[in-house]
Each structure stands twice: as C-alpha cells, then as structure tokens.
C-alpha positions as CSV (number, residue, x, y, z in Angstrom):
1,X,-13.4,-0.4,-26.6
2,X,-11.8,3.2,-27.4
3,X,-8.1,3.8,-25.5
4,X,-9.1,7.9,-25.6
5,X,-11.7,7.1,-23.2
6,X,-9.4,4.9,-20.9
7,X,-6.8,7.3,-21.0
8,X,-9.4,10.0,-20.1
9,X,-10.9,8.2,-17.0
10,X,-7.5,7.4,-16.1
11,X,-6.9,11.1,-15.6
12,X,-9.7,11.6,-13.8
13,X,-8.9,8.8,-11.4
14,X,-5.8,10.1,-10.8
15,X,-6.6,14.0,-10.4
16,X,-9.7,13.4,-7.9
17,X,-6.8,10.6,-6.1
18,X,-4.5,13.8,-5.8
19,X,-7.1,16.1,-4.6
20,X,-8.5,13.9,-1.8
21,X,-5.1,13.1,-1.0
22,X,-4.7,17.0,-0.9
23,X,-7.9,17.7,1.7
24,X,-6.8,14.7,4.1
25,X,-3.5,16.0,4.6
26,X,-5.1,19.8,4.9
27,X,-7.3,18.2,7.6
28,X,-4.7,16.0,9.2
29,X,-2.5,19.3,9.3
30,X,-5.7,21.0,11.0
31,X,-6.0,18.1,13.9
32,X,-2.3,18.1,14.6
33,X,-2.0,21.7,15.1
34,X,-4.8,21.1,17.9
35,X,-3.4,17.3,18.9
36,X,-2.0,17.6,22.5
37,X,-1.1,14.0,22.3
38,X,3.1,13.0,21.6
39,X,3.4,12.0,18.0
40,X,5.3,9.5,19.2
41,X,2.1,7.6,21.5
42,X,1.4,3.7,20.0
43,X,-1.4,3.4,17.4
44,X,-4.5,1.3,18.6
45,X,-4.8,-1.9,17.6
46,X,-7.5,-3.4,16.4
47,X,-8.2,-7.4,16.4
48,X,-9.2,-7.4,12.6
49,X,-5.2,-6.6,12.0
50,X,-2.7,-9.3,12.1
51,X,-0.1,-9.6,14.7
C-alpha cells in the first residue's frame, strides 16, 4: 500500500464532505427564507426511529 495515496484520497474525502456540506446549508438557507412554518414546530417522527 502507498500512505501518499491515502493521504490523497483522504483529502478528497474531506474537501467534497466540506463542499456538500457547503450546498445543503445554501439550500437549507434558500427553503427557510421561503418556510412560513415556526422553527420551533415538532419534527415528524417516523416508526423506523426509536422512542
């Protein structure tokens, strides 16, 4: 195995993480400015989540 590869994908992991991170708070900051719901309604629950 070579470590400069690792290292390399490792980067790459971690800059597309950042930039998708990036575009779902952009969108997120796009549906909230158009959200006439309180930000302070209950989330749904779904039955696949633990109680």
């Amino acid at each position: 195995m070579r470590p400069e590869r690792g290292a390399e994908t490792l980067r790459i992991i971690g800059d597309s993480g950042r930039d998708a991170l990036a575009e779902l708070r952009r969108l997120l900051a796009v549906i909230g400015a158009n959200d006439t719901a309180r930000s302070d309604a209950p989330l749904a629950r779904s039955r696949a989540w633990p109680t």
